[in-house]
C-alpha positions as CSV (number, residue, x, y, z in Angstrom):
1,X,130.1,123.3,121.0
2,X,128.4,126.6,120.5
3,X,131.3,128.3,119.1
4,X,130.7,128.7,115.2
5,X,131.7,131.1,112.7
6,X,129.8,131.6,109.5
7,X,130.6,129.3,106.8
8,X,131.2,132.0,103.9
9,X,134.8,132.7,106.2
10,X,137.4,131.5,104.1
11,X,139.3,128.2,106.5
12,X,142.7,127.9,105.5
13,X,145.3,125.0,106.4
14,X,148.4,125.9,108.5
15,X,150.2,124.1,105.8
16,X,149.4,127.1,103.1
17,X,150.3,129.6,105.4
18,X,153.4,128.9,107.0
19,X,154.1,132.5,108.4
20,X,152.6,135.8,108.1
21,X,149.2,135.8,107.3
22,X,147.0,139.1,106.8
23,X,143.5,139.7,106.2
24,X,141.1,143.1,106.6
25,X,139.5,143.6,110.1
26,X,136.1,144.2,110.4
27,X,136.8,147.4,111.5
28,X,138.5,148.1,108.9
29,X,142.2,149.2,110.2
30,X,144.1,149.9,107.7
31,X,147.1,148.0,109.3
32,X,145.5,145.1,108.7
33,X,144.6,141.8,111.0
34,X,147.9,139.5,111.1
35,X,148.3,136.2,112.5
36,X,151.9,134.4,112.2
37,X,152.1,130.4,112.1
38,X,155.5,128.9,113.1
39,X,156.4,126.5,110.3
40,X,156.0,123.3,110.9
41,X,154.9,119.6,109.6
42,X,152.0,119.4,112.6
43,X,150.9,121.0,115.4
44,X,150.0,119.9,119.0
45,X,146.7,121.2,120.3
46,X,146.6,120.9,124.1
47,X,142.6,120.9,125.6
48,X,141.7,120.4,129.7
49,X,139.2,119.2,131.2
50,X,138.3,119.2,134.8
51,X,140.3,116.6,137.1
52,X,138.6,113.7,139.2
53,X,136.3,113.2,136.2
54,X,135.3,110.7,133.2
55,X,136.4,113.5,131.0
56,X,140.0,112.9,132.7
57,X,140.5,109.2,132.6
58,X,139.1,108.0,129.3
59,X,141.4,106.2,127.1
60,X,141.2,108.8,124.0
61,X,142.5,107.8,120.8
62,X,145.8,109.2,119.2
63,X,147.1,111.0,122.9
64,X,149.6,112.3,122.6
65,X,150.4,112.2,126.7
66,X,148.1,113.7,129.7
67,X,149.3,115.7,132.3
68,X,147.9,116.9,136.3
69,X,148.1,120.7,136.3
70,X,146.3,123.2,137.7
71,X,144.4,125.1,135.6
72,X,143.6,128.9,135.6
73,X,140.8,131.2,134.9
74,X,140.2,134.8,133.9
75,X,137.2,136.3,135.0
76,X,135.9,139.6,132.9
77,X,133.8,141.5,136.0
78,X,130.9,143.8,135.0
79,X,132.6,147.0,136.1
80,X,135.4,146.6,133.6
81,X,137.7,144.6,136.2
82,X,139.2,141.1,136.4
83,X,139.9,138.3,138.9
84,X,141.7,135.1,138.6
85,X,140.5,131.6,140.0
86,X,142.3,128.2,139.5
87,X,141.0,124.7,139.6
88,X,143.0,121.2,139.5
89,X,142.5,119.5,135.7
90,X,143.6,117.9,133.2
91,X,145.9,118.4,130.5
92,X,145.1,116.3,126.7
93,X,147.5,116.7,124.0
94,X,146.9,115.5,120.9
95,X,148.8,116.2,117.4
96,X,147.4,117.5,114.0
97,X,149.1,117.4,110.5
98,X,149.6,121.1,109.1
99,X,147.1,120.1,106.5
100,X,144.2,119.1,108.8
101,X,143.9,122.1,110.7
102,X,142.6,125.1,109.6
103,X,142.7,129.1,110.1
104,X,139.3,130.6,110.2
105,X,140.1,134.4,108.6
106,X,138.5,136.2,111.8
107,X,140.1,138.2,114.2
108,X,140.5,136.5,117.4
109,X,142.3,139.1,119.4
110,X,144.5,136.4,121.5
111,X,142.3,133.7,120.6
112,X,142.8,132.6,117.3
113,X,139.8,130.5,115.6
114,X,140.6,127.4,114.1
115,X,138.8,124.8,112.7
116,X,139.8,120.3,112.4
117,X,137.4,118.4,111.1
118,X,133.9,119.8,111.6
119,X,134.8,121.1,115.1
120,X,136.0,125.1,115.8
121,X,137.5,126.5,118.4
122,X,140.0,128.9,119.4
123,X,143.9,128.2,120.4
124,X,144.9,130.5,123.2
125,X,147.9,132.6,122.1
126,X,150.4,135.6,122.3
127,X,149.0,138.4,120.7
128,X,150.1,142.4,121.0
129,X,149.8,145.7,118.8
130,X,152.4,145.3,116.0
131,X,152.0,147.2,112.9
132,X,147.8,145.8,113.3
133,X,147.1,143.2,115.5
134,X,149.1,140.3,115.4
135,X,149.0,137.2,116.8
136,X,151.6,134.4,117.1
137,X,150.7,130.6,116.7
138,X,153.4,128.1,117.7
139,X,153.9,124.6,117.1
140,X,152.1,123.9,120.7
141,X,149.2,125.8,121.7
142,X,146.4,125.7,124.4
143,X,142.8,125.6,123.7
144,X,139.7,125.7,126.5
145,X,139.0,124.0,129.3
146,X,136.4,121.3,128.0
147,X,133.3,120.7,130.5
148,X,133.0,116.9,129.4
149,X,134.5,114.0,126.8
150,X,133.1,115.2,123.4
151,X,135.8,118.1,122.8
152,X,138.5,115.9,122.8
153,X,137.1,112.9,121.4
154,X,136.2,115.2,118.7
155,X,139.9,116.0,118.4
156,X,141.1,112.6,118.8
157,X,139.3,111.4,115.8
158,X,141.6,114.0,113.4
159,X,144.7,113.3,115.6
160,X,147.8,111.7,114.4
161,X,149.5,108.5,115.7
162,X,151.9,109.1,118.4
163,X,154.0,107.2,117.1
164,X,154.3,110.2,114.3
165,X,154.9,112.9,116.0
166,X,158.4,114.3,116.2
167,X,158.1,115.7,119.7
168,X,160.4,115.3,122.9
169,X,159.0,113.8,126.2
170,X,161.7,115.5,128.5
171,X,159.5,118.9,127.5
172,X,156.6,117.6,129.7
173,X,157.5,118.7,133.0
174,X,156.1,117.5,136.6
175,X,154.1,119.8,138.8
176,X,156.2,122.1,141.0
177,X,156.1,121.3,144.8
178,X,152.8,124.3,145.2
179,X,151.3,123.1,142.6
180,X,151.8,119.3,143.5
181,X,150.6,120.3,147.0
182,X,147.3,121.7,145.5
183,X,146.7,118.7,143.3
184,X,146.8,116.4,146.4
185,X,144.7,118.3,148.2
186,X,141.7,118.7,145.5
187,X,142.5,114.5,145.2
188,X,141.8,114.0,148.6
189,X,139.2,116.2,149.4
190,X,137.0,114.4,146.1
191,X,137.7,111.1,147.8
192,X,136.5,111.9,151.2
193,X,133.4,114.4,150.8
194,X,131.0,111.7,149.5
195,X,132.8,109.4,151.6
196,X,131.4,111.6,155.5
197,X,129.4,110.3,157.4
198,X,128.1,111.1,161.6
199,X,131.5,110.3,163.8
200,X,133.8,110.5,161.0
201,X,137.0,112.1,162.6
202,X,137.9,115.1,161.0
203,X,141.7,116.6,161.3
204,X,142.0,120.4,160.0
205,X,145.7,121.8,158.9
206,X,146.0,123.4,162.1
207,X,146.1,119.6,163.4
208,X,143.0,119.7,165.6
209,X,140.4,116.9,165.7
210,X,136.2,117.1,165.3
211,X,134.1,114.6,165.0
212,X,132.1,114.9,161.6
213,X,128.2,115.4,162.0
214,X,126.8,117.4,158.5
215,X,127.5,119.2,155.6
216,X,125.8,122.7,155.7
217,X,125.1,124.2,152.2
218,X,125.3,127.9,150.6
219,X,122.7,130.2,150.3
220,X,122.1,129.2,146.8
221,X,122.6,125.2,147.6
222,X,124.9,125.1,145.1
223,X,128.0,123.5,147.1
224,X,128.6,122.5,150.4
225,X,131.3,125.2,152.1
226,X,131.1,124.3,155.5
227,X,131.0,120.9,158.1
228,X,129.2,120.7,160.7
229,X,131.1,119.3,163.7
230,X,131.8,118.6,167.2
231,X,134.6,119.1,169.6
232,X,133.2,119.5,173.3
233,X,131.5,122.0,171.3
234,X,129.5,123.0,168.0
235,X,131.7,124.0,165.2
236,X,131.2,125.3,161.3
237,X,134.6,124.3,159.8
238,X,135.6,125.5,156.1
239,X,135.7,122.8,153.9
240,X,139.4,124.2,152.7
241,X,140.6,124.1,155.9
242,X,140.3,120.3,156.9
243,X,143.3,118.3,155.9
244,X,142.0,116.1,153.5
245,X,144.9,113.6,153.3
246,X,145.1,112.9,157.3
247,X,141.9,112.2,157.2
248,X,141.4,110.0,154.4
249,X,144.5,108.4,156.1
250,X,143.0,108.3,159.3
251,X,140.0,106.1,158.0
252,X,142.7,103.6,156.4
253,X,142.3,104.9,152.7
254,X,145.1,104.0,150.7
255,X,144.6,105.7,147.4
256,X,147.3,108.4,146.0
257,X,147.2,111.1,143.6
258,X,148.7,110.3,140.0
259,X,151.3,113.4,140.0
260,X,153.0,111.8,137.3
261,X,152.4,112.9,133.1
262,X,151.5,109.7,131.3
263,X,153.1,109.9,127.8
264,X,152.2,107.8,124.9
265,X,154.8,106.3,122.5
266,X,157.2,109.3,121.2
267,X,160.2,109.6,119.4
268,X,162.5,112.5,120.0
269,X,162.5,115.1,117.1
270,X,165.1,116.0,114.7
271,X,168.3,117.8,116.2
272,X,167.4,121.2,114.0
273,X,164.7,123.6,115.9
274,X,160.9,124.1,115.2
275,X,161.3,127.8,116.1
276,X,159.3,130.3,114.3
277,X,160.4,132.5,112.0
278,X,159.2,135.6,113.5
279,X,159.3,135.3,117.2
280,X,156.4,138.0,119.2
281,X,157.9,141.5,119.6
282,X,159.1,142.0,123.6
283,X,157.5,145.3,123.3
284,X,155.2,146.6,125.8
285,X,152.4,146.3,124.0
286,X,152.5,142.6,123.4
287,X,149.9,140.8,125.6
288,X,150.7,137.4,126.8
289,X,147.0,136.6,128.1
290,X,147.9,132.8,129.4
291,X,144.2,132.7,130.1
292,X,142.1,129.3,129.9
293,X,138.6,129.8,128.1
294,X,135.7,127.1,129.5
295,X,133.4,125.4,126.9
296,X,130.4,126.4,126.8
297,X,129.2,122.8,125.7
């Protein structure tokens, strides 16, 4: 992972902080950088990684339970804007004793830098302008979107047993019915591209029928946006506008998308709450970024 901090930066376990922790910025505000860690025995780290792919399927060590979602993505534009994007992926939990994972004292700004094992990276959190920047680390916390296996095999290797972790299954929830329909969609839309070939009969969502003949590519040959097909005459179709599943159903396929979270061996926790003991300000100036942050590795 090309994410590193220098070594001199003092690392710090979660279990020696337990709360409010403050350091000096680098530029030197004199309110101080603050990050505040919910107390707690472990923490659950939560990486994705793209859906439909070896990444997705392998049988890590120590997951905690995997999940379909969709994922999505902030994009920083060079005139000072933003735009959003979303992709179908892959949710891996895993679980870390306090003592095994590690503040690095750097600001993060809403992406605070921690280290397990030899491996750093940043959790995505709530952070805002309180007193200095702060930012709040609870018990479960999302990381980046991983481009392949060796994130979270990294992780797994540091992880705890499921069978340790004092953490409720009803809390993993199943995709909502939009986000279930795009799921499904991306599913079947894998299965068949590769799958085209001259007089395959296409379907589209607006129920018409073409009869397949080729793939025509962008400009920079990157990805293939647009089928060529016929239907008494030449048409370009989008690829987002074919329906996927009545076609994949048309040629007899009988595959389905796993909708479902697959959780490993849990035991509910404790009746009393792992709530933090300083919950975020609901200020104005707290930013809740729910971005995702891809790998660059």
């Amino acid at each position: 992972m090309k994410y590193q901090y220098d070594p001199s930066i003092p690392r710090i376990p979660f279990s020696a902080i337990r709360g409010r922790h403050s350091f000096q910025p680098r530029d030197n505000d004199p309110r101080g950088y603050h990050v505040v860690i919910a107390p707690s025995d472990h923490y659950i780290v939560i990486v994705g990684v793209p859906a439909f792919t070896p990444a997705a399927a392998l049988p890590y060590s120590n997951l905690l339970f995997r999940r379909p979602v969709v994922h999505e993505f902030k994009h920083y534009l060079p005139g000072g804007g933003k735009k959003w994007t979303s992709r179908c992926g892959v949710d891996l939990a895993f679980a870390f004793h306090a003592r095994d994972i590690k503040l690095i004292e750097a600001e993060g700004m809403s992406y605070v830098p921690v280290q397990i094992g030899d491996t750093q990276f940043p959790l995505n959190v709530t952070g805002g302008t309180a007193n200095g920047w702060t930012d709040w680390v609870g018990v479960t916390n999302h990381t980046w979107v991983a481009r392949s296996s060796a994130f979270p095999r990294a992780l797994a290797a540091h992880a705890m047993p499921p069978s340790q972790v004092p953490f409720d299954p009803s809390t993993i929830k199943p995709l909502d019915e939009y986000a279930s329909g795009t799921f499904t969609a991306a599913f079947y839309k894998h299965l068949m591209l590769p799958l085209l070939r001259p007089g395959t009969t296409v379907f589209t969502l607006d129920g018409s029928d073409y009869t397949y003949e080729s793939r025509m590519e962008t400009r920079r040959g990157k990805a293939s946006r647009f089928l060529i097909c016929r239907s008494n005459s030449r048409w370009k179709i989008a690829i987002n506008e074919v329906d996927w599943e009545r076609t994949a159903k048309q040629l007899g396929r009988t595959e389905e998308p796993e909708l479902t979270p697959w959780i490993n061996g849990m035991v509910r926790p404790p009746r009393a709450a792992q709530a933090s003991q300083e919950s975020p300000p609901q200020g104005r100036d707290t930013v809740a970024t729910g971005a995702r942050i891809t790998a660059t590795a």
